[in-house]
N, C-alpha and C positions, 0 to 999 in steps of 0.2 A: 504494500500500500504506500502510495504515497503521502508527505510529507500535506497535512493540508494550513495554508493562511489563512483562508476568512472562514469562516459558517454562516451560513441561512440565518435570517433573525429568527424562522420559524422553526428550524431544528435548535437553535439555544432555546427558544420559547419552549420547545416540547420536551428540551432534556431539564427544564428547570419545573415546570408543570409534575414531570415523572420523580423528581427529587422531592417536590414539597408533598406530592399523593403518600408515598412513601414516608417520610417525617411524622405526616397526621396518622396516618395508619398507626405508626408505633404508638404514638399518641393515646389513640383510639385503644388498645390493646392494652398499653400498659394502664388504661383508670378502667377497664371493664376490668382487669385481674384486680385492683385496689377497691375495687367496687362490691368483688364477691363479698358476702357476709362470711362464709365458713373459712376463710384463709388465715394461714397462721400471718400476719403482717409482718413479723420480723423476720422468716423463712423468705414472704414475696419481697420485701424491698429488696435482700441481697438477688434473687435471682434476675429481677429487674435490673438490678445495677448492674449484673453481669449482662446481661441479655443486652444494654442500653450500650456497654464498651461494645461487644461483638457486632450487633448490628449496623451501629454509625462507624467502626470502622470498614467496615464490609460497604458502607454507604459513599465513605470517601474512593477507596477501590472503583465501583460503580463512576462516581463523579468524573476520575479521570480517566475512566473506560471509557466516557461520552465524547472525551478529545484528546484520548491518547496519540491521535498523528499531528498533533497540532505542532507549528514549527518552533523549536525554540527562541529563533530571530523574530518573530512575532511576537511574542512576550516581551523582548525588551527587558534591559537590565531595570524597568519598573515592576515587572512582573511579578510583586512580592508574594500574593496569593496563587498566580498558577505557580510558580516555584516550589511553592509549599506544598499544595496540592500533589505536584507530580514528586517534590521528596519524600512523603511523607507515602503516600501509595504504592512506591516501590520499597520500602523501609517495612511494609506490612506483609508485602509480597514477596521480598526477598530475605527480610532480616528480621523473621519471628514476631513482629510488632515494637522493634526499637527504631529511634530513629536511625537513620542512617547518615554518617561526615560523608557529605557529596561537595567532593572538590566544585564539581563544573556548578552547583549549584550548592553556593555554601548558604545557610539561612544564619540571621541574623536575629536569635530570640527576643531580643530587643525591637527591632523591626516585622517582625510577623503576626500575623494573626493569633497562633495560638501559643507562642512564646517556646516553643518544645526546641531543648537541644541535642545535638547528635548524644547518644546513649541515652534519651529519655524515654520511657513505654509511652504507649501510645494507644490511650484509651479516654477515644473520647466521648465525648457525653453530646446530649441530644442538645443541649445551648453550645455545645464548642463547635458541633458540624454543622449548624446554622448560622455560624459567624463564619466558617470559612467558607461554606459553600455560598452566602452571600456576597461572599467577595469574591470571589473566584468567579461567578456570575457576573459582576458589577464587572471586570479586567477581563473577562472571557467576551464580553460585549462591548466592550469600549476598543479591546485591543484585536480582533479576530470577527469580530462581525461586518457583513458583506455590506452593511449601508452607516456604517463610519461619516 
């Protein structure tokens, strides 16, 4: 495949539409389980909080699956959130959920969305994947969208 610079506004529309259906969903899920009456609640909140790390990391995966041929010269040394994005997805994928010291794409936890540095795990929560996939969104359409 090749290497792609812009996107459709209507394929970012539809991959942002399928990220936030998904978001609510867990939503949905996790207060119908805190809703049953018979639940031990301290048994569900850990499984929830597990279930909350595994799915929104599985959710950033997805994210940068949407535009993984994206060029790197299209992002632009502004690129803070697709950066992150695409360190932080290979880091899950390749390196057990730690982050990964990516020479060509070093992050600057001072500078990043979710502050995480090389050797940190990588488990985030359903407010962390909303702040990055907002941004990532906001730089994915500002920096790769066909009507710039």
């Amino acid at each position: 495949m090749l290497g792609t610079k812009e996107y459709e506004p209507d394929y970012v529309d539809a991959c942002r539409s399928r990220v936030e259906s998904q978001v609510a969903m867990f939503r949905e899920v996790a207060q119908a389980a805190r809703d049953h009456g018979d639940a031990d609640v301290s048994a569900l909140e850990g499984a929830l909080e597990s279930l909350e790390y595994e799915y929104f990391n599985n959710m950033l995966i997805v994210l940068e699956g949407c535009f993984i041929h994206r060029l790197s010269a299209a992002e632009g040394q502004t690129g803070k959130a697709l950066h992150e994005v695409r360190v932080l997805a290979r880091s899950l994928v390749e390196n057990g959920g730690t982050v990964l010291a990516d020479p060509e794409l070093a992050l600057d936890p001072e500078h990043t969305v979710l502050g995480l540095s090389a050797g940190d795990p990588i488990t985030l929560t359903l407010h962390q994947f909303r702040r990055i996939s907002d941004a990532f969104f906001r730089e994915i359409q500002s920096k790769t969208s066909g009507d710039r």
